[in-house]
C-alpha positions in Angstrom: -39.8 -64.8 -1.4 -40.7 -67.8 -3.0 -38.0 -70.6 -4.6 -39.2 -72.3 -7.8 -37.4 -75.2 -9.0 -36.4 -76.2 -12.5 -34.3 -80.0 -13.4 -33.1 -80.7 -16.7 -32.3 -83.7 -18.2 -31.0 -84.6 -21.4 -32.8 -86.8 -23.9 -32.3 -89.8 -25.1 -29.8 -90.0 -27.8 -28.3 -86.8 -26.1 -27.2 -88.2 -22.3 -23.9 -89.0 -23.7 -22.1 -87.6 -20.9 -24.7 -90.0 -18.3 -23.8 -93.3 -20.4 -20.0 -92.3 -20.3 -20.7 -91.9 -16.1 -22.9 -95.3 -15.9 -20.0 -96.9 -17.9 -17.3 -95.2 -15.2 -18.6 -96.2 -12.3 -18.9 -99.9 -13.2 -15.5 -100.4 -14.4 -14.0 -97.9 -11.8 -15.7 -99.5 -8.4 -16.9 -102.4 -10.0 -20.7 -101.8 -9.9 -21.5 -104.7 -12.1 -25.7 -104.7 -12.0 -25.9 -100.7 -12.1 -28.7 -100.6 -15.0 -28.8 -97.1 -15.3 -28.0 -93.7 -14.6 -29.5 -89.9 -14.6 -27.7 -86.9 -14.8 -30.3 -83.7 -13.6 -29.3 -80.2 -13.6 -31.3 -78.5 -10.8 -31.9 -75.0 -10.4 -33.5 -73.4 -7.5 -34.7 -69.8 -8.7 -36.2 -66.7 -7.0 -37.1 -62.9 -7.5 -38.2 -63.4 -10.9 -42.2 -63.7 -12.2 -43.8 -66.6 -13.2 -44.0 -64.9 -16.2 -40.3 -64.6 -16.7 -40.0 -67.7 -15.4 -42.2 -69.6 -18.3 -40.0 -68.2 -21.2 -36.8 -68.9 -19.3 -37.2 -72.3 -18.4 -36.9 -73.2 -22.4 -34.3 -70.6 -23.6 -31.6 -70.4 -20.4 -32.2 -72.9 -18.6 -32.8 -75.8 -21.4 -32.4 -76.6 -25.0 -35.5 -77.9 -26.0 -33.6 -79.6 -29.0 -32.0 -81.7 -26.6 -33.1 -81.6 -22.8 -36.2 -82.2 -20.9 -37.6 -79.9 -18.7 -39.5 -80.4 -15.4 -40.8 -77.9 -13.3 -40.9 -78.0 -9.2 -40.2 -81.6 -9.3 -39.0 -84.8 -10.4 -40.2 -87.9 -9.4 -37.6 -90.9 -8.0 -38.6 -94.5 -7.4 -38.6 -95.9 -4.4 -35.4 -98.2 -5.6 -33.4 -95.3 -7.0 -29.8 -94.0 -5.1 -30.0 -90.2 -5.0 -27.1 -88.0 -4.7 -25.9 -84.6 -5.2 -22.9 -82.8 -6.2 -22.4 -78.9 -5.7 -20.0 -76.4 -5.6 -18.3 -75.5 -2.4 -19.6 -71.7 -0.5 -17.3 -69.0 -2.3 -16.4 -71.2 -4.8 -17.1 -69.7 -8.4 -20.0 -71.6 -10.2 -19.8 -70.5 -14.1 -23.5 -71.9 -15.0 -24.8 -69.9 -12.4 -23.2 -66.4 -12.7 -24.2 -67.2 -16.4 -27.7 -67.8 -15.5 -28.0 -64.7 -13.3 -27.1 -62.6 -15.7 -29.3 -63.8 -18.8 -32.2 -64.1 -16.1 -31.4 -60.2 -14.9 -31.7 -59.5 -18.9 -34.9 -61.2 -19.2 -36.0 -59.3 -15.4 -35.0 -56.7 -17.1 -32.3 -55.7 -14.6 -34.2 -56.6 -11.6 
């Protein structure tokens, strides 16, 4: 089964919670020449069509108001630091047992 990844991103004028993080981490562990940072949401997604998949990306998965959405992948710079953050096995995850279940809707219970 094939995994299809979607990252979201917030626009500009809406990364409120990215500036309030950039603006952390230099007062917090004194990151002085930090220019920037980027929050993504990434989702990795499978057992739905690409069908499905097309209407989902801009109704669960993003606001279109307010977020950008890229599909399979985003592109870093060579210059930027990468990391993730996840949830731990077992642990509960409330955006994802929210996304399963408007994407098993939109599957149509599949």
């Amino acid at each position: 089964m094939q995994v299809k990844r979607i990252y979201t991103q917030k626009k500009p004028g809406f990364d409120i919670e990215s500036k309030q993080l950039l603006e952390d981490l230099k007062e917090s562990l004194k990151i002085e020449n930090l220019e920037d940072v980027v929050l993504l949401n990434r989702y990795d997604v499978m057992g739905i069509s690409d069908e499905v998949l097309d209407k989902a990306k801009h109704t669960i998965f993003s606001e279109p108001q307010v977020e950008l959405c890229f599909e399979e992948e985003y592109v870093f710079e060579k210059s930027d630091a990468v990391f993730a953050v996840e949830y731990l096995p077992g642990q509960f995850d409330q955006r994802e047992y929210s996304l399963s279940e408007c994407l098993r809707v939109a599957n149509r219970g599949r």
